[in-house]
C-alpha positions as CSV (number, residue, x, y, z in Angstrom):
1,X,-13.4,61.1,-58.8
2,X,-12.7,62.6,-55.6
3,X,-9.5,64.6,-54.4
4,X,-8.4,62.2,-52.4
5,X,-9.0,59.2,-55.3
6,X,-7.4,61.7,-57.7
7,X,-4.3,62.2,-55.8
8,X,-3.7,58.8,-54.8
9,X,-4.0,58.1,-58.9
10,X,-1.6,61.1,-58.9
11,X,0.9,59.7,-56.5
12,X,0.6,55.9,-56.8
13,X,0.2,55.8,-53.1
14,X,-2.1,53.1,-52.4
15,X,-4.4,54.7,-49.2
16,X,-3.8,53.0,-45.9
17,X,-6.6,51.4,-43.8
18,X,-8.9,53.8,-42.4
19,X,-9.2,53.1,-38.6
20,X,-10.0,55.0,-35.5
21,X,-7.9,52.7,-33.3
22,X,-4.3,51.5,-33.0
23,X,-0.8,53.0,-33.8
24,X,-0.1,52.1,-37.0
25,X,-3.7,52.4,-38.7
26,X,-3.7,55.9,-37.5
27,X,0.0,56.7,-38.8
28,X,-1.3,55.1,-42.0
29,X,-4.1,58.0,-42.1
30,X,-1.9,60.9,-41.4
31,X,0.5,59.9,-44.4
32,X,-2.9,59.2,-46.1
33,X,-3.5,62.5,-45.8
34,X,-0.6,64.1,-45.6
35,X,0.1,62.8,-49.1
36,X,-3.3,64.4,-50.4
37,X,-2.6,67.4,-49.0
38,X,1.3,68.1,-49.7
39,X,0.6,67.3,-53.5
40,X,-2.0,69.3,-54.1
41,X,-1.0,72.3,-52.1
42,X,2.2,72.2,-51.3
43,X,4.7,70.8,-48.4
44,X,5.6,74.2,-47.3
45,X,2.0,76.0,-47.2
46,X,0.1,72.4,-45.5
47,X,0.6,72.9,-41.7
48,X,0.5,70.5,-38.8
49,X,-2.4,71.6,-37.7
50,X,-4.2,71.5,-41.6
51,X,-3.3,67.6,-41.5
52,X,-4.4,66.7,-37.7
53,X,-7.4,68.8,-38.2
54,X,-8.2,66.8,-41.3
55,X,-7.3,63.4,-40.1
56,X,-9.6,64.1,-37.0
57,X,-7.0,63.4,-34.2
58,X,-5.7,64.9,-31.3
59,X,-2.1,67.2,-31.2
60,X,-0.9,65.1,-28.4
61,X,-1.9,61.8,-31.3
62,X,0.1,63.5,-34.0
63,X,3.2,63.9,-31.9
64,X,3.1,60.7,-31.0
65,X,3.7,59.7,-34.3
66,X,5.4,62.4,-35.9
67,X,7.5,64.8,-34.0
68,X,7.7,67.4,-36.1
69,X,6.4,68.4,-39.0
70,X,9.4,68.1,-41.0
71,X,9.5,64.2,-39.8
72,X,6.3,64.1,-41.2
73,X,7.7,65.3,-44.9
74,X,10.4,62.8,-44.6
75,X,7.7,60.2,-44.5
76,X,5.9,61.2,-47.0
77,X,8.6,61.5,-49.3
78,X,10.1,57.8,-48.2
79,X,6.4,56.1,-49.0
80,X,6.7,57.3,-52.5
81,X,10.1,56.4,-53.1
82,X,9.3,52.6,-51.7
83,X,6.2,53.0,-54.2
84,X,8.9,53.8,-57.1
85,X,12.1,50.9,-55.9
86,X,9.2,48.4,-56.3
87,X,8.1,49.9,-59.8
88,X,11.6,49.8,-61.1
89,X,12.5,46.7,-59.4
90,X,9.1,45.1,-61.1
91,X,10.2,47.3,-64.5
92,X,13.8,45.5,-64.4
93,X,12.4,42.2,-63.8
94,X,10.4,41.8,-66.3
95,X,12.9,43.3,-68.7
96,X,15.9,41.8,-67.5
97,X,19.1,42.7,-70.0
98,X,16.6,43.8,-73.2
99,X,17.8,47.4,-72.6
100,X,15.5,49.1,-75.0
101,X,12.3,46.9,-73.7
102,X,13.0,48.4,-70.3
103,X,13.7,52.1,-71.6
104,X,10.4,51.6,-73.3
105,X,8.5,50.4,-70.1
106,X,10.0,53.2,-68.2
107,X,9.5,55.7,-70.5
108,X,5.8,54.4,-71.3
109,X,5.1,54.0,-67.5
110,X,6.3,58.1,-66.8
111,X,4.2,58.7,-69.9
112,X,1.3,57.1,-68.2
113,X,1.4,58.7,-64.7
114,X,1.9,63.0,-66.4
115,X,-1.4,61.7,-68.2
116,X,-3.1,60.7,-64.5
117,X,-5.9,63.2,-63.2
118,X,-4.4,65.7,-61.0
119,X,-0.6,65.0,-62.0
120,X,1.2,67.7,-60.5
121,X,4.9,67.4,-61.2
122,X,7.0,64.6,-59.7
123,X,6.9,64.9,-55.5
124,X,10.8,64.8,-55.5
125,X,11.3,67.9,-57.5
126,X,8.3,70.1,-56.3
127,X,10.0,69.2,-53.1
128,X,13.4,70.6,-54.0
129,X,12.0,73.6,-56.0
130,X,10.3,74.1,-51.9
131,X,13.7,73.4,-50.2
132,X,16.6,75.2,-51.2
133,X,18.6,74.8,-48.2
134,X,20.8,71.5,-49.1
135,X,20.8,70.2,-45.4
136,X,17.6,70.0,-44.9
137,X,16.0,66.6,-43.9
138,X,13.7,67.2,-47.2
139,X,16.2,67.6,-49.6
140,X,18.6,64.9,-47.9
141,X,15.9,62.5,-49.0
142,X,15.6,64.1,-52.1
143,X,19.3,63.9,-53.1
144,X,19.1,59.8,-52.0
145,X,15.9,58.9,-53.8
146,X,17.8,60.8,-57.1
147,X,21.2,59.0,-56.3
148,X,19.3,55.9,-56.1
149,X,17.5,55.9,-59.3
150,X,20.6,56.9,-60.8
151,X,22.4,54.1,-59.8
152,X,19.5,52.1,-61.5
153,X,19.9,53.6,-64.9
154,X,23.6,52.8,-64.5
155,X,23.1,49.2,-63.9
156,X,20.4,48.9,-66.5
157,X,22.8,50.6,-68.7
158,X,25.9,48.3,-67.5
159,X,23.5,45.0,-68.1
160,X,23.3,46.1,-71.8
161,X,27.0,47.1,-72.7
162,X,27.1,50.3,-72.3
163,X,30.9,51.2,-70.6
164,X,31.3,53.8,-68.9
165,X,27.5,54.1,-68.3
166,X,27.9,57.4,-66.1
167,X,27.0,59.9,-68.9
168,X,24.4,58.0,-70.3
169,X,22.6,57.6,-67.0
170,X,23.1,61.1,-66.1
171,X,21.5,62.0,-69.6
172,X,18.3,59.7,-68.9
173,X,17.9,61.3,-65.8
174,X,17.6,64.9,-67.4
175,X,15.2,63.0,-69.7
176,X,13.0,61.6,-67.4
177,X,12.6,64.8,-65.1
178,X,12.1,66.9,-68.4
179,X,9.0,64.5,-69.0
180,X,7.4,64.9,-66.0
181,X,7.8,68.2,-66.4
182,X,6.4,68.4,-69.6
183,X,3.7,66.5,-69.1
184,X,2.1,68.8,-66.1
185,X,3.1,71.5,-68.5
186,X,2.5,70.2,-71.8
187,X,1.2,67.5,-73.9
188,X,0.8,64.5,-71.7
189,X,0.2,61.9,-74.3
190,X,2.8,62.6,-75.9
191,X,5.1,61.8,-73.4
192,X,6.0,58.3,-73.5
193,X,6.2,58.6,-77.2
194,X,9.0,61.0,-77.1
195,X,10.8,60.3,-73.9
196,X,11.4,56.6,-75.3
197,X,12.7,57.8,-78.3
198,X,15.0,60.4,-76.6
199,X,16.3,57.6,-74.5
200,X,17.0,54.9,-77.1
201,X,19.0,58.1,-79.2
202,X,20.9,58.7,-75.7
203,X,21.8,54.8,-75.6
204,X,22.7,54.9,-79.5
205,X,25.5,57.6,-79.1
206,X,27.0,55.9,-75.9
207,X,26.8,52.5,-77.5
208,X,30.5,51.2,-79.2
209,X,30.6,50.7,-82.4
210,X,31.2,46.7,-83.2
């Protein structure tokens, strides 16, 4: 498998269209590539001029599309979270109200990307770990992608019976970014075993009795 196959695999970014002419197939290949790059390496040590030297374009081409560099990271970081609403929203539909059937997809799917060739970490936290300052574009996205799935695990939760669902959600969230950790870290197959039954013991203790 190549790099680029492997990161893709990585990322769950499908690759855009490879073309040599017209706007939006050529901002598809910088994010193409810009996604390769910025996983494997890193968003801080990938420069401009890395990506437009890969991609094969002119400075004057990448400006066009990208005004700065950190518009560029934005990007990057809004193509995977579009990748993960659809995942949950296709998660969620196919679960509907069975709270413990969707814990178990989610928790089965994370398991399934940490055990992908080239998993490094999920993109949203290796991104915060990069950019401390809280204003920055970078972690604004960051902080909205987190809020977002959030407010997922508290509907799923609010579906099912759980009331007050804050805690709860705030507790799968801990869970969820602990397994990605540990499976760049640790033992990737084990995963999806043990984050679902970490999150149905979470939904247990917030669950009323009767």
């Amino acid at each position: 498998m190549s790099t680029r196959d492997t990161t893709v695999a990585a990322t769950g970014v499908a690759p855009g269209t490879p073309a040599t002419r017209g706007g939006p197939a050529t901002r598809e290949r910088i994010l193409d590539t810009a996604t390769e790059l910025f996983y494997a390496h890193g968003m801080r040590a990938v420069s401009a001029d890395r990506v437009i030297e890969r991609v094969g374009i002119t400075k004057v081409t990448f400006y066009r599309h990208f005004r700065t560099k950190d518009d560029l990271l934005v990007a990057y970081l809004r193509r995977r979270a579009a990748y993960e609403h659809q995942a949950v929203a296709r998660l969620r539909e196919g679960a509907g109200d069975d709270l413990p059937r969707a814990l178990r997809l989610l928790a089965h799917g994370i398991g399934a990307e940490t055990c992908r060739p080239g998993f490094r970490g999920c993109p949203f936290i290796n991104a915060a770990a990069e950019f401390a300052e809280p204003d920055h574009p970078v972690r604004q996205v960051v902080a909205e992608h987190r809020a977002w799935f959030v407010g997922e695990l508290r509907a799923m939760l609010t579906a099912a019976g759980i009331d007050p669902p804050d805690a709860a959600a705030d507790q799968l969230m801990m869970l969820r970014d602990g397994a990605t950790v540990a499976g760049y870290l640790g033992d990737a197959e084990a995963v999806g075993r043990d984050l679902e039954q970490a999150a149905l013991a979470v939904v247990a203790a917030h669950r009323r009795p009767g």
